[in-house]
C-alpha positions as a Markdown table, in Angstrom:
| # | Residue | x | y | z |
|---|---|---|---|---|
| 1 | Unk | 37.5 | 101.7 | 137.7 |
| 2 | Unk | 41.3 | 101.2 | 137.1 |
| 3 | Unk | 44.7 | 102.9 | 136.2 |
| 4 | Unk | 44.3 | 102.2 | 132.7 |
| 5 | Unk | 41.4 | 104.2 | 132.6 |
| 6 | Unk | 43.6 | 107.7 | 133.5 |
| 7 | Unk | 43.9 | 110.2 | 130.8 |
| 8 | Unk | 40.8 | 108.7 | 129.0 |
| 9 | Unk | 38.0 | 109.1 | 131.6 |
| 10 | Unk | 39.5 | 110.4 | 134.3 |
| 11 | Unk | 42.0 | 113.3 | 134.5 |
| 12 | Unk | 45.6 | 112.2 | 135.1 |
| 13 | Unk | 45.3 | 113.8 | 138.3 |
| 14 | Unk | 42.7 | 113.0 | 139.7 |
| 15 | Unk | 42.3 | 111.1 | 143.4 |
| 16 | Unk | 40.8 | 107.5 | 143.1 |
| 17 | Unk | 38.3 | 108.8 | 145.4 |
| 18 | Unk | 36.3 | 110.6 | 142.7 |
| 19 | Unk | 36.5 | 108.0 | 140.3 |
| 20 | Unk | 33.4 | 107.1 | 141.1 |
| 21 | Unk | 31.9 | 110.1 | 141.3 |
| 22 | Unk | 33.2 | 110.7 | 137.3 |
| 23 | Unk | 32.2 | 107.4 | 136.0 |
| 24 | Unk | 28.4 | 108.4 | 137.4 |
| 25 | Unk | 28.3 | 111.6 | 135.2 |
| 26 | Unk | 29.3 | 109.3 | 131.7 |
| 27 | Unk | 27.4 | 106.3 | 132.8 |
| 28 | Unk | 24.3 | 105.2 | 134.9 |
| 29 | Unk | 25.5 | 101.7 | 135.6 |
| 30 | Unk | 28.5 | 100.0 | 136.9 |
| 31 | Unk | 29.1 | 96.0 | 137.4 |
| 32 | Unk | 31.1 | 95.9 | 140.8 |
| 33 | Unk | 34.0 | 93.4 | 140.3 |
| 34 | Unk | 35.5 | 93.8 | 143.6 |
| 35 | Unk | 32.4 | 92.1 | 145.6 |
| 36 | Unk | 33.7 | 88.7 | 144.1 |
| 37 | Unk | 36.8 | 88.6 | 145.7 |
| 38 | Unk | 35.8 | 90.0 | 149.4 |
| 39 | Unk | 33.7 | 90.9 | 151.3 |
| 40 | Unk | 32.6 | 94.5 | 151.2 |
| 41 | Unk | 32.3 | 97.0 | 154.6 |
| 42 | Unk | 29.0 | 98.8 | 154.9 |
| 43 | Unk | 30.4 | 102.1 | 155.0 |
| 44 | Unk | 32.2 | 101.6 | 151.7 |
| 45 | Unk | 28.8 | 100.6 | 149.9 |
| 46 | Unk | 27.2 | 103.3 | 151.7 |
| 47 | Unk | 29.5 | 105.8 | 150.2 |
| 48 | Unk | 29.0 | 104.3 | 146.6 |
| 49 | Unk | 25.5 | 105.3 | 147.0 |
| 50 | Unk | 26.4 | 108.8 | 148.7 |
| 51 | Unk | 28.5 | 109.5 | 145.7 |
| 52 | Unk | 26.6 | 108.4 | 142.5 |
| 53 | Unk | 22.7 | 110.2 | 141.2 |
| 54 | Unk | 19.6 | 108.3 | 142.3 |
| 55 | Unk | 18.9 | 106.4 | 139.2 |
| 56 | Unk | 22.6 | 105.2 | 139.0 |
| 57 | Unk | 22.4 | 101.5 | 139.5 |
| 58 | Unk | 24.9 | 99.1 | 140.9 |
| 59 | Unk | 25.5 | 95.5 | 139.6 |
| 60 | Unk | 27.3 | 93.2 | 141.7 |
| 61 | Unk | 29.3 | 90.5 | 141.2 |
| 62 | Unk | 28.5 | 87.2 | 143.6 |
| 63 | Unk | 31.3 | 86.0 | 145.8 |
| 64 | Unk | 33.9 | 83.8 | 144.4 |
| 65 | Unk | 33.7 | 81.6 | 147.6 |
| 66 | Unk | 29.9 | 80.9 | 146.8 |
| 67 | Unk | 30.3 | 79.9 | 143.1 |
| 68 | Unk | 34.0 | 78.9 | 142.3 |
| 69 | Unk | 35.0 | 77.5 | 145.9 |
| 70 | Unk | 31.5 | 76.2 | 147.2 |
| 71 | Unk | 30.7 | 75.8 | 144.1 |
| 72 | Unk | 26.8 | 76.2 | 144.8 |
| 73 | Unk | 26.5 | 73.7 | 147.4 |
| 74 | Unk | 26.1 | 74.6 | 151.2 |
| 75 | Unk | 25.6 | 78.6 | 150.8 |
| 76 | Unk | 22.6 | 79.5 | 152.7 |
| 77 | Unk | 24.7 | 80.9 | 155.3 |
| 78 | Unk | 27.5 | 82.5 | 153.0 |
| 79 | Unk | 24.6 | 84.5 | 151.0 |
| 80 | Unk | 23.3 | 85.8 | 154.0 |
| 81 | Unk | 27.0 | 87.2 | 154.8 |
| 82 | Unk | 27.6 | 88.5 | 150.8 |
| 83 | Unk | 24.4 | 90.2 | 151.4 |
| 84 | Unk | 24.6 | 91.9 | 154.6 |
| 85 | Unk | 27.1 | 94.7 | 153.7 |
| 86 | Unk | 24.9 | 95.4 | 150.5 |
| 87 | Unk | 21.9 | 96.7 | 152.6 |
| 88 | Unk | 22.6 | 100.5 | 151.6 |
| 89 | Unk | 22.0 | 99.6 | 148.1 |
| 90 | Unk | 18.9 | 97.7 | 148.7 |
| 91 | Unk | 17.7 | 100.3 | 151.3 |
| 92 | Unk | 18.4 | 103.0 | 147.9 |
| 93 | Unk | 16.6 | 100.9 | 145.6 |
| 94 | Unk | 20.1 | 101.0 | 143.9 |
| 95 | Unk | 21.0 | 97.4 | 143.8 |
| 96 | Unk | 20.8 | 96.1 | 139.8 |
| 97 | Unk | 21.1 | 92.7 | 139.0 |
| 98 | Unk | 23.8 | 90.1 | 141.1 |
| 99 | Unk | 25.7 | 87.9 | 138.9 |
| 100 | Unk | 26.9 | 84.4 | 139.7 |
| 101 | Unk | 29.5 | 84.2 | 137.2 |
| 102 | Unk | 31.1 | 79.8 | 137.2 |
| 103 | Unk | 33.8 | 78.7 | 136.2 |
| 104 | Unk | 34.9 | 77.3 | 133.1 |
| 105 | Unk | 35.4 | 74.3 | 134.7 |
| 106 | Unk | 31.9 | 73.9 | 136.2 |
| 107 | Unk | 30.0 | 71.6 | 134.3 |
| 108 | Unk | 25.5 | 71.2 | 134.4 |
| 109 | Unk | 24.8 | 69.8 | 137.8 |
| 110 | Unk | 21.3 | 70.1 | 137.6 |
| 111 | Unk | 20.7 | 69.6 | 141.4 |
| 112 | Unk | 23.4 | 72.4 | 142.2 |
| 113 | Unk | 22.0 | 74.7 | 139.5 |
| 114 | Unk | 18.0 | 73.9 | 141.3 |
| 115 | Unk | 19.1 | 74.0 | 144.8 |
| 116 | Unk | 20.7 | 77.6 | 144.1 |
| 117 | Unk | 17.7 | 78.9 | 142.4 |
| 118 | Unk | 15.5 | 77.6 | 145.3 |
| 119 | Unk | 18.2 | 80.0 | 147.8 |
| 120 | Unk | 17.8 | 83.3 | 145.6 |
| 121 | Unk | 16.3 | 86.7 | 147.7 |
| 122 | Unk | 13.9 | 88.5 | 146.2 |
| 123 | Unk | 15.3 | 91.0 | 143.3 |
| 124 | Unk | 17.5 | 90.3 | 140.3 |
| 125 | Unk | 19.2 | 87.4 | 139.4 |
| 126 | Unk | 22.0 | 86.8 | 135.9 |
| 127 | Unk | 23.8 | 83.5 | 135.8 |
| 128 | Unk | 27.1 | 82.9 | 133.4 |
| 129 | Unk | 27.8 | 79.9 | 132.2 |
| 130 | Unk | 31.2 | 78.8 | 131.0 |
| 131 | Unk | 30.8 | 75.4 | 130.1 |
| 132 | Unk | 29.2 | 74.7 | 126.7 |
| 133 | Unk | 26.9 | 71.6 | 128.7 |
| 134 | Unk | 24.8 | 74.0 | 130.3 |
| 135 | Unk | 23.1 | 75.1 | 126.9 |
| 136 | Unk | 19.9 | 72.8 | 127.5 |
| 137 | Unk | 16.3 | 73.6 | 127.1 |
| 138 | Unk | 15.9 | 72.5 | 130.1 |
| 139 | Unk | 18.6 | 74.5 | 131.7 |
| 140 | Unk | 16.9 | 77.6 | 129.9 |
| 141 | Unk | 13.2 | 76.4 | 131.2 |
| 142 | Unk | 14.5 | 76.4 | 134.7 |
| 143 | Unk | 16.0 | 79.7 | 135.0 |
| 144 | Unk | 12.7 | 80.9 | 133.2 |
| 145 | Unk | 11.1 | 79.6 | 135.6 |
| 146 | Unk | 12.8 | 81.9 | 138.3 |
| 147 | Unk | 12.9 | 84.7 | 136.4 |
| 148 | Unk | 16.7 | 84.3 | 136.5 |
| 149 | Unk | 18.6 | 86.0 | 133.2 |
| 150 | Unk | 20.9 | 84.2 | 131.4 |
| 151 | Unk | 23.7 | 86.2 | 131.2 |
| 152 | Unk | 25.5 | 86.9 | 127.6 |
| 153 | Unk | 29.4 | 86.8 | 127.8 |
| 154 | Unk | 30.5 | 87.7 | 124.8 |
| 155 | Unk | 33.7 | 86.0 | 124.2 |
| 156 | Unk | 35.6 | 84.0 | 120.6 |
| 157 | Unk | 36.2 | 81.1 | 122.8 |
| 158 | Unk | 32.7 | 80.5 | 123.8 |
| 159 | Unk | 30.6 | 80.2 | 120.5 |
| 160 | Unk | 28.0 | 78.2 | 122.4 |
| 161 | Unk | 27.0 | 81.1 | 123.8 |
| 162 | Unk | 23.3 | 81.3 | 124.0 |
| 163 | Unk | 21.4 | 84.8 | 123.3 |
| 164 | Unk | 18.2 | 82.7 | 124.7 |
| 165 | Unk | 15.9 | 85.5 | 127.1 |
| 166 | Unk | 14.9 | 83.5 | 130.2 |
| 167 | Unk | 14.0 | 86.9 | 132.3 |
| 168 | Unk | 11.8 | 89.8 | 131.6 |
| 169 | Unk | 15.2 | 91.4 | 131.2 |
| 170 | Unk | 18.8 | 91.0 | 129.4 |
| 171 | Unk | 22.5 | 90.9 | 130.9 |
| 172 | Unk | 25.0 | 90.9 | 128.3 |
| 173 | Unk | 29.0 | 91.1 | 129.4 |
| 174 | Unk | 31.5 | 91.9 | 126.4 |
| 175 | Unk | 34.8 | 90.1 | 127.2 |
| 176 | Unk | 36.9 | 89.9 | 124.1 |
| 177 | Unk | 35.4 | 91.2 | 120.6 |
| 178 | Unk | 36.8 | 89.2 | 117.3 |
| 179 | Unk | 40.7 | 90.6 | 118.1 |
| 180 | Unk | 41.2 | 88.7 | 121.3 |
| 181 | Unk | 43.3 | 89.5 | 124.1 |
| 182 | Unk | 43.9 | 93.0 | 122.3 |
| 183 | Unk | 40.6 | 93.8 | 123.7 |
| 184 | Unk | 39.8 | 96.6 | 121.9 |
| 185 | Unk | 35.9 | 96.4 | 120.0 |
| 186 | Unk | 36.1 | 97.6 | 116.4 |
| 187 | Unk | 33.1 | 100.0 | 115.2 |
| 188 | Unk | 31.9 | 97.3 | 113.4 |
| 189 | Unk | 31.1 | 94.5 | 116.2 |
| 190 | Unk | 29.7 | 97.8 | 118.4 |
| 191 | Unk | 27.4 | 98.7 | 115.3 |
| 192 | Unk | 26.5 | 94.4 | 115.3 |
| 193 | Unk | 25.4 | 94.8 | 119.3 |
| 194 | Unk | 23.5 | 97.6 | 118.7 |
| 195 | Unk | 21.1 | 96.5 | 116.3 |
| 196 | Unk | 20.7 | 93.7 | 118.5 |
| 197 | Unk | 20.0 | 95.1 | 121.9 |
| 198 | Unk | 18.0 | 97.8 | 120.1 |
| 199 | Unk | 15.6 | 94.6 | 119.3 |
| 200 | Unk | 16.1 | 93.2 | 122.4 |
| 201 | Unk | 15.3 | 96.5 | 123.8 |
| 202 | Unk | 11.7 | 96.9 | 122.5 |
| 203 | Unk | 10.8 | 94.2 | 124.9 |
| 204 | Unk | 13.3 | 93.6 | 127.9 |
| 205 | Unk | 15.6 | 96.0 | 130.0 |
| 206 | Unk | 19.3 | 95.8 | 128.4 |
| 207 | Unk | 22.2 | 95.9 | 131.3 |
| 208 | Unk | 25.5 | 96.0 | 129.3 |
| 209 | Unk | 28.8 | 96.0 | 130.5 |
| 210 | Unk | 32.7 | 96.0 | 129.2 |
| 211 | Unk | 35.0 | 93.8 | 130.6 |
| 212 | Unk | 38.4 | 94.7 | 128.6 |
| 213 | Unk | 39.1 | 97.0 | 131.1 |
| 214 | Unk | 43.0 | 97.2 | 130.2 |
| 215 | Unk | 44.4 | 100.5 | 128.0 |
| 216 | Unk | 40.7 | 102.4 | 128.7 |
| 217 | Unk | 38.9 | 100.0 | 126.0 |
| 218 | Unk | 35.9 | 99.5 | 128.0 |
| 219 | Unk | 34.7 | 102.9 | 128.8 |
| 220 | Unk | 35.5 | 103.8 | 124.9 |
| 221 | Unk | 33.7 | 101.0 | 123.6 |
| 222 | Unk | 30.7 | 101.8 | 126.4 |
| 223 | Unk | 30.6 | 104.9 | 125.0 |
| 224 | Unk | 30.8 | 104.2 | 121.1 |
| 225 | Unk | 27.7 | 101.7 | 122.3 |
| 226 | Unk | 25.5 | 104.5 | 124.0 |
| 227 | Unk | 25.7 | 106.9 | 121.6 |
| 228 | Unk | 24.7 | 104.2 | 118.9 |
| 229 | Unk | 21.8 | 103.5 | 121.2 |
| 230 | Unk | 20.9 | 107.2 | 121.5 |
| 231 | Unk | 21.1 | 106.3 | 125.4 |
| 232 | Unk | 22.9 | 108.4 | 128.1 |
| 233 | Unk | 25.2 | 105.3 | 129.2 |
């Protein structure tokens, strides 16, 4: 939820502390940004679930420190902390899928990537990879293998993105469309996505989020998506 997002889905008035509450009546997910740069307190997640229906689920975003600083190596005890403040979600049954989002600079490591899988909790798991050498059968196999999704950034600088379904459900993050940096999706590329992930849809779960946050795109675009999907949000 952010400033740029007043007057389009929010009043211009309105107090930041019913963002939340607004975004729940347009859309039944959200992916939670803010988990990746701290931690978050219990009674903070606690209230997202107090103030959101029971079918609105939460996707989280893993800790920065556990993929970008530790870089998957060493993190038994730094999941168990990421976790710990999430425990109203997973006590709701409101927790969607976490994604471990690398960095560009993060190239296959095959023993990081298989030591991590080996450290997942139970639940759902979407992996984005940033560095074309990760696009490997074998890569693919072993997140199958784990029932870990493959997570679909859709971005012009990464055209070795794969669309490849390694989980009995999809995770697909929209970045930049064809324009760039401008951000904004034309009808056109949201009409392309939909025919896809209503294919995609016939077999697998679809979680789909907008990540050009800036000048209200994403909710617009969301929204130009659902109703092309015939879907609430």
């Amino acid at each position: 939820m952010y400033d740029d997002w007043r007057g389009r889905l929010y009043p211009e008035r309105e107090p930041k502390r019913r963002w939340l509450e607004l975004y729940a009546e347009h859309f039944d997910t959200v992916e939670v940004n803010s988990t990746f740069y701290r931690l978050q307190r219990r009674e903070t997640v606690a209230a997202w679930v107090a103030h959101t229906p029971e079918q609105f689920t939460f996707a989280v975003k893993a800790s920065r420190y556990l993929t970008h600083i530790k870089r998957l190596v060493d993190i038994e005890s730094g999941i168990g902390r990421f976790y710990e403040p999430l425990e109203p979600l997973l006590r709701a049954g409101r927790l969607g899928p976490v994604l471990w989002q690398l960095p560009e600079n993060f190239h296959r490591d095959d023993e990081r990537l298989d030591g991590w899988l080996k450290l997942l909790p139970a639940g759902m798991h979407t992996i984005e990879f940033r560095h074309a050498s990760w696009f490997t059968p074998a890569v693919l196999d072993a997140l199958r293998a784990h029932r870990v999704a493959l997570a679909i950034g859709d971005h012009p600088k990464r055209p070795f993105q794969s669309h490849e379904a390694t989980a009995p459900w999809r995770f697909v993050r929209f970045h930049y469309g064809a324009r760039g940096r401008q951000g904004n999706y034309s009808a056109s590329e949201i009409d392309q996505w939909a025919r896809r992930i209503a294919v995609w849809r016939r077999s697998h779960d679809v979680f789909a989020y907008f990540n050009n946050d800036w000048r209200g795109f994403a909710p617009a675009n969301a929204r130009l998506l659902a109703r092309r999907l015939g879907s609430g949000g």
